[in-house]
C-alpha positions in Angstrom: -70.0 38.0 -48.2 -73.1 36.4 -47.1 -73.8 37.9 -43.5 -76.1 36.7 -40.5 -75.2 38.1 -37.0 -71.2 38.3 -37.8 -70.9 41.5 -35.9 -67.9 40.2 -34.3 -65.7 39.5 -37.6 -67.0 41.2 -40.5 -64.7 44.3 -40.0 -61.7 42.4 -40.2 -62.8 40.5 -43.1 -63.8 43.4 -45.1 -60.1 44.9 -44.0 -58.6 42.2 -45.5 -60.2 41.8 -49.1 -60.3 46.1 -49.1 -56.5 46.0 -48.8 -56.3 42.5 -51.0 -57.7 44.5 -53.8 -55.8 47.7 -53.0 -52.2 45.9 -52.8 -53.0 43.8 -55.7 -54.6 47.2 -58.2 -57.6 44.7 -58.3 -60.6 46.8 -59.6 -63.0 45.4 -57.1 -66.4 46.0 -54.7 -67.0 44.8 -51.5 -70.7 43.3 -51.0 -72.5 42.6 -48.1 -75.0 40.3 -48.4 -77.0 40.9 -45.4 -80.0 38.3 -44.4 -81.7 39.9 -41.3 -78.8 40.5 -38.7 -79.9 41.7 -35.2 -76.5 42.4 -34.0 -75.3 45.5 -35.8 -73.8 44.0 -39.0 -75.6 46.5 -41.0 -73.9 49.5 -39.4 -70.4 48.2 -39.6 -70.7 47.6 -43.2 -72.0 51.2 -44.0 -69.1 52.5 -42.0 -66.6 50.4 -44.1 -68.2 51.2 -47.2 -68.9 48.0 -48.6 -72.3 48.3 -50.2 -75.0 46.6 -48.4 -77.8 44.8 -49.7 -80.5 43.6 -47.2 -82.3 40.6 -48.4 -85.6 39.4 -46.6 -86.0 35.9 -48.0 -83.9 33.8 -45.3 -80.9 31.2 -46.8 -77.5 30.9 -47.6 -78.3 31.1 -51.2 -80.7 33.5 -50.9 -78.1 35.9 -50.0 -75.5 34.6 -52.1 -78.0 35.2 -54.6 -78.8 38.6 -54.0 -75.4 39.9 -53.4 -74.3 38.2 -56.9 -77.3 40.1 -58.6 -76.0 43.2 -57.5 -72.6 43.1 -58.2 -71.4 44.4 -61.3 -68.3 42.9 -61.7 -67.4 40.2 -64.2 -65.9 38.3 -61.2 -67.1 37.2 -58.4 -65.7 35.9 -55.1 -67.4 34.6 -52.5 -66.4 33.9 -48.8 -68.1 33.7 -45.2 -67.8 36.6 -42.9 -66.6 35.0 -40.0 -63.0 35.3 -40.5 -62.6 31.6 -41.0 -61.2 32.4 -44.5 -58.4 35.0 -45.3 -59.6 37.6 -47.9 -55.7 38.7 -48.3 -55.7 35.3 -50.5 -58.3 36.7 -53.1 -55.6 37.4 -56.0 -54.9 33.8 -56.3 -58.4 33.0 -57.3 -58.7 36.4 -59.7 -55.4 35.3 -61.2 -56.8 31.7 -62.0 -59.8 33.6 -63.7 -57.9 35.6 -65.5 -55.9 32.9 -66.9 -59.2 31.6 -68.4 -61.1 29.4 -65.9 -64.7 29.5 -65.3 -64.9 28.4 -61.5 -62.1 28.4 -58.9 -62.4 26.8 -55.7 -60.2 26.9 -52.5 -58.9 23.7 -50.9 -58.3 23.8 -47.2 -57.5 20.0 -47.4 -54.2 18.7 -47.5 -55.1 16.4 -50.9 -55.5 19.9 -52.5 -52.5 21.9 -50.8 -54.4 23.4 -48.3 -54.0 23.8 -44.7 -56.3 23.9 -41.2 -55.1 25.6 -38.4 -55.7 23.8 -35.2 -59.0 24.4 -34.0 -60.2 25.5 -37.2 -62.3 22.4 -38.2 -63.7 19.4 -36.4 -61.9 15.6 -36.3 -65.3 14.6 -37.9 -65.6 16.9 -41.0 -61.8 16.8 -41.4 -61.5 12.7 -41.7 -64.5 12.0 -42.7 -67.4 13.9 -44.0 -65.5 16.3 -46.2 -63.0 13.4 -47.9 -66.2 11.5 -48.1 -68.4 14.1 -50.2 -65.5 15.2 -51.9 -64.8 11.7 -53.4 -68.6 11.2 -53.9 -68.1 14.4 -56.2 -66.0 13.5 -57.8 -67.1 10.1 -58.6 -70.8 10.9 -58.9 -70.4 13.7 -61.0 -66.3 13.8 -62.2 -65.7 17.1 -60.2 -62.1 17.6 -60.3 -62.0 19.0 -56.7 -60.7 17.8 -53.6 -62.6 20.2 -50.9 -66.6 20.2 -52.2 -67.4 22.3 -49.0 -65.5 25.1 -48.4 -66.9 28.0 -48.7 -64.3 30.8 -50.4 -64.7 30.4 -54.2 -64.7 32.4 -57.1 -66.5 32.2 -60.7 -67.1 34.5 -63.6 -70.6 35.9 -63.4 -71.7 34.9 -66.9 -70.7 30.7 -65.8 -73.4 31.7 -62.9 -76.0 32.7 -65.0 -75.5 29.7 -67.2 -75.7 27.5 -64.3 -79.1 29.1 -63.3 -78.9 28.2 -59.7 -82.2 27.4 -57.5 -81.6 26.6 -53.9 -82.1 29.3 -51.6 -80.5 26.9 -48.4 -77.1 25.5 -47.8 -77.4 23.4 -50.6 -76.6 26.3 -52.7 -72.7 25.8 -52.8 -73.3 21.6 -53.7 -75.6 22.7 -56.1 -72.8 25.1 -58.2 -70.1 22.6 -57.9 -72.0 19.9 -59.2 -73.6 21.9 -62.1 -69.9 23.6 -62.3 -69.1 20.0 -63.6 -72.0 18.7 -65.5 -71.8 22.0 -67.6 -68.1 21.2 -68.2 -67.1 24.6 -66.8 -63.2 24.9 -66.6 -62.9 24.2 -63.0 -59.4 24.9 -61.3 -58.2 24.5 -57.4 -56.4 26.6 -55.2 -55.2 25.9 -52.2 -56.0 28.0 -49.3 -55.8 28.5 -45.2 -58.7 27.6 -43.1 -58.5 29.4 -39.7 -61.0 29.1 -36.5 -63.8 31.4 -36.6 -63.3 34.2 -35.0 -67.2 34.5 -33.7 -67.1 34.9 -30.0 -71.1 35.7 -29.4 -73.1 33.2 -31.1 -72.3 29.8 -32.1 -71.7 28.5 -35.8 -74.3 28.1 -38.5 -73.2 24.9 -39.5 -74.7 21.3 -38.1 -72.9 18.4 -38.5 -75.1 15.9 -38.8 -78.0 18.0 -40.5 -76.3 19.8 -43.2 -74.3 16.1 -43.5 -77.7 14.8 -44.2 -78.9 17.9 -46.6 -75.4 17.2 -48.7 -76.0 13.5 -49.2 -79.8 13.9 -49.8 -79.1 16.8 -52.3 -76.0 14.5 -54.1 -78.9 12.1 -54.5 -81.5 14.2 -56.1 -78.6 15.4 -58.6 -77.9 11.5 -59.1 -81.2 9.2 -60.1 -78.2 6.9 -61.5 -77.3 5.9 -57.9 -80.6 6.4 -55.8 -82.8 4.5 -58.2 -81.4 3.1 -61.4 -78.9 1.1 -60.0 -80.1 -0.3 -57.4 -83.7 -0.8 -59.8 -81.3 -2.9 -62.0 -79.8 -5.2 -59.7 -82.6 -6.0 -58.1 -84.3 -6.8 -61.5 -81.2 -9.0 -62.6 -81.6 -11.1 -58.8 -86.0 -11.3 -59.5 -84.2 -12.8 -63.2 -81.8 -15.0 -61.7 -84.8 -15.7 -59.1 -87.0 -17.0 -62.4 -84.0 -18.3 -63.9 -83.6 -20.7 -60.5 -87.6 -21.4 -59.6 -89.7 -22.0 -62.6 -87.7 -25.0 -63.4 -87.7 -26.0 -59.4 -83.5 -26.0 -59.9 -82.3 -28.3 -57.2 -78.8 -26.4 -56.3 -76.6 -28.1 -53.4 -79.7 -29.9 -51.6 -81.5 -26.7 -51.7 -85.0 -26.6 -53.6 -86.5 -23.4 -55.2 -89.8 -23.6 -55.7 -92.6 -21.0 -55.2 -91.4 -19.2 -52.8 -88.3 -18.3 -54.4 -90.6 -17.5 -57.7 -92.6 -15.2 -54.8 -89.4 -13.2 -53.4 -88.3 -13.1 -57.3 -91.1 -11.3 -58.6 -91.0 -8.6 -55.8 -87.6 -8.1 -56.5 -88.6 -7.3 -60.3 -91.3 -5.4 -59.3 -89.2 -3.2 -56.2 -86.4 -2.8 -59.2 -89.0 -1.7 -61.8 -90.1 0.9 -60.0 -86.6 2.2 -59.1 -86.2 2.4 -62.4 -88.9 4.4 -63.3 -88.4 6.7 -60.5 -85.4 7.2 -61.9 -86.8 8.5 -65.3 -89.3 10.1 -63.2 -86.3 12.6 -61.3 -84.2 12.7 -64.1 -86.9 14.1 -66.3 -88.2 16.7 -63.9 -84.5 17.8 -62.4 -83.9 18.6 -66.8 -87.3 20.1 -67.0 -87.1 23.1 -63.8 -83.2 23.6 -64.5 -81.8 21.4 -61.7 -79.4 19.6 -64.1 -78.2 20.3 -67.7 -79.6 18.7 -70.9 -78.8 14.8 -71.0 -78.6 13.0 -74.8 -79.2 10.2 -73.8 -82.7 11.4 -72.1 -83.2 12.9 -75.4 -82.3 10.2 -76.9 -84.7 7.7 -74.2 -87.6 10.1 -74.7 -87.8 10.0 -78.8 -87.0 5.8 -78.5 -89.7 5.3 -75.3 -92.9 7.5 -76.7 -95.9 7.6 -74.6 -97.8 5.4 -77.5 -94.6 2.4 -77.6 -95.1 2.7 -73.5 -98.6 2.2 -73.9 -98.1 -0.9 -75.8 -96.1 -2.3 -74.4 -98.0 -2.5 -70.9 -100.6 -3.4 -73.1 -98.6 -6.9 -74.2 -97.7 -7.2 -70.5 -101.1 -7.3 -69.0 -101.7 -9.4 -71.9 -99.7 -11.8 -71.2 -100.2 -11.5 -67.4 -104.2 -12.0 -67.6 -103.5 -14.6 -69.8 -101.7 -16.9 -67.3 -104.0 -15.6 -64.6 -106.8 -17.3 -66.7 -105.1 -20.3 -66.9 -104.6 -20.5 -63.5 -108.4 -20.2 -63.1 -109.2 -23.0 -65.1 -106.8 -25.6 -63.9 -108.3 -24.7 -60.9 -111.8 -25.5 -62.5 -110.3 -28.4 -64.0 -110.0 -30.0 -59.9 -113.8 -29.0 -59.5 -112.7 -25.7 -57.6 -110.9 -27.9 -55.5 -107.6 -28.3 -53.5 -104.7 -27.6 -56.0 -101.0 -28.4 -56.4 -99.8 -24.8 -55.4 -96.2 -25.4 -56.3 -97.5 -26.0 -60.1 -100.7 -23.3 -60.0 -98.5 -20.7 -58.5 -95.6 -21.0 -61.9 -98.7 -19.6 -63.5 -99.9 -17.1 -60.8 -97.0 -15.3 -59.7 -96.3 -14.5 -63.2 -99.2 -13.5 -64.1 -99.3 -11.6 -61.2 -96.2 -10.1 -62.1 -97.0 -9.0 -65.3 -100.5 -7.6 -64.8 -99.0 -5.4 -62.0 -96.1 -4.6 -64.7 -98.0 -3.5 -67.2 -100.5 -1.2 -65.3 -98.0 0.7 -64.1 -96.1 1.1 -67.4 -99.4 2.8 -68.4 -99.1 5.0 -65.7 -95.6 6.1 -66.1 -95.7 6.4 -69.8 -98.6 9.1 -68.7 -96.6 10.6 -66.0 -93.3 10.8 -67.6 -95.1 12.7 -70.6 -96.6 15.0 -68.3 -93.3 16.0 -67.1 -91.5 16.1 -70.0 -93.9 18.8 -71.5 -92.0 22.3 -71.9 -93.8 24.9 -69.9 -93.1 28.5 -69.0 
């Protein structure tokens, strides 16, 4: 149980999973995971005898992270301490582990089985926010859960270490659930009770709109498919269709695209090529420090798109680009440096434009996505 100031519940909790373990012959420990309380929390857990371990570095996940290190069980469960969850219900999740699972995760939704008292959770996170994440979950990252944010879970300790966890924060519990799935860990449900917190001196640790914010911006890190490629892509098939329209000067329903189409097309391709690239550029560095599992088809991209093959192909794009760029100079000299028919100069400038601008920064991704693909220690 990670612990910060839960003075007022953390007796009862540890009542509950001491006796859960006792009535059920579980051969257990009870861990407190304590991250600086002020209130007494320490004291209350030495009189219980759960075994305390104080741990300095502030987080959720720092704590979770200690108190899992010094467990020495082959299970572990993990729950607040603020009475919110019922420890009595820990031999459903050790009897899914026994039964061969990797990770088992309560479900206080009713699309899981589970139940919320009233007054237990907020309109907002119970219509919205959690159904929302939860769905994003699971089609983001083909989790097979219903309830990504509640808190009382369960996992073998040797899945933990294989999922090599590194968020200290809140994030820490998104972070297993969506490695829990990219690993292909044998994930199972159960459903559980959710009851109000029984805190009655401080308020909760958990900020609606903040932490709703940290989930979405950490689902996006773990997904360069939907923060950058995508969106790179379409907007690189629009600046095409945009070419495909405005070189020609396509007349379409008494509308005329001309250069200015050719203009907003080329910053499309450029805005959509550099999604891309950030999206090689995340994906590469979230393989390289551990923050998601091995991809094939990375290793596949990276042995296809080599640093030299990058290089020369930006080397053919500025090329090409300079070329039209010169072209442009000497119809231009061709008028005496004169006035000039922009709507025919520019079908050589923007592209030339386009491509010079393309291919100097293929060079420097080609450099950048080598330097971050290197193994290190």
């Amino acid at each position: 149980m990670p612990c910060l100031n839960e003075a007022d519940t953390l007796a009862t909790c540890i009542a509950k999973a001491s006796r859960a373990l006792s009535e059920h012959n579980i051969a257990g420990e009870i861990i407190i995971a304590d991250n600086g309380s002020t209130d007494g929390s320490q004291d209350i857990a030495a009189k219980l005898d759960a075994q305390l371990v104080n741990v300095r570095e502030r987080g959720y996940g720092s704590a979770l992270m200690s108190g899992i290190a010094a467990a020495r069980g082959k299970f572990i469960v993990m729950g607040d301490a603020d009475d919110s969850y019922d420890f009595s219900e820990i031999p459903k999740f050790v009897e899914k582990l026994r039964q061969g699972f990797d990770f088992v995760q309560g479900c206080r939704l009713k699309a899981g089985g589970g139940q919320i008292a009233p007054g237990a959770m907020p309109f907002l996170h119970r219509a919205w926010g959690n159904p929302m994440f939860s769905f994003l979950a699971r089609w983001w990252f083909k989790s097979p859960l219903h309830d990504v944010y509640c808190g009382m879970r369960a996992f073998r300790k040797d899945t933990y270490y294989i999922l090599d966890q590194r968020c200290t924060g809140m994030e820490f519990a998104t972070e297993m659930i969506i490695k829990a799935s990219l690993y292909k860990a044998r994930i199972a449900e159960v459903p559980i009770t959710l009851h109000p917190d029984g805190r009655k001196h401080h308020a909760p640790h958990l900020r609606t709109f903040r932490d709703g914010w940290r989930t979405i911006r950490f689902f996006f890190i773990c997904t360069p498919r939907w923060l950058f490629l995508v969106p790179g892509l379409l907007l690189i098939f629009s600046g095409m269709v945009g070419y495909a329209i405005a070189m020609p000067a396509l007349t379409l329903n008494g509308v005329t695209f001309d250069a200015h189409t050719l203009l907003f097309a080329s910053l499309a391709i450029l805005c959509g090529y550099q999604a891309v690239v950030f999206a090689v550029f995340t994906k590469t560095f979230a393989i390289s420090e551990g923050l998601l599992p091995e991809d094939p088809r990375m290793t596949h991209l990276s042995k296809l798109v080599t640093l030299e093959r990058g290089l020369a192909l930006a080397i053919v794009a500025l090329v090409a680009g300079l070329a039209l760029l010169v072209a442009a100079l000497l119809a231009w000299k061709r008028v005496g440096f004169g006035r000039l028919d922009y709507a025919e100069t520019m079908r050589l400038v923007i592209p030339g434009a386009t491509l010079t601008a393309l291919g100097f920064q293929t060079i420097l991704s080609s450099f950048f996505v080598s330097i971050l693909g290197m193994r290190r220690r």
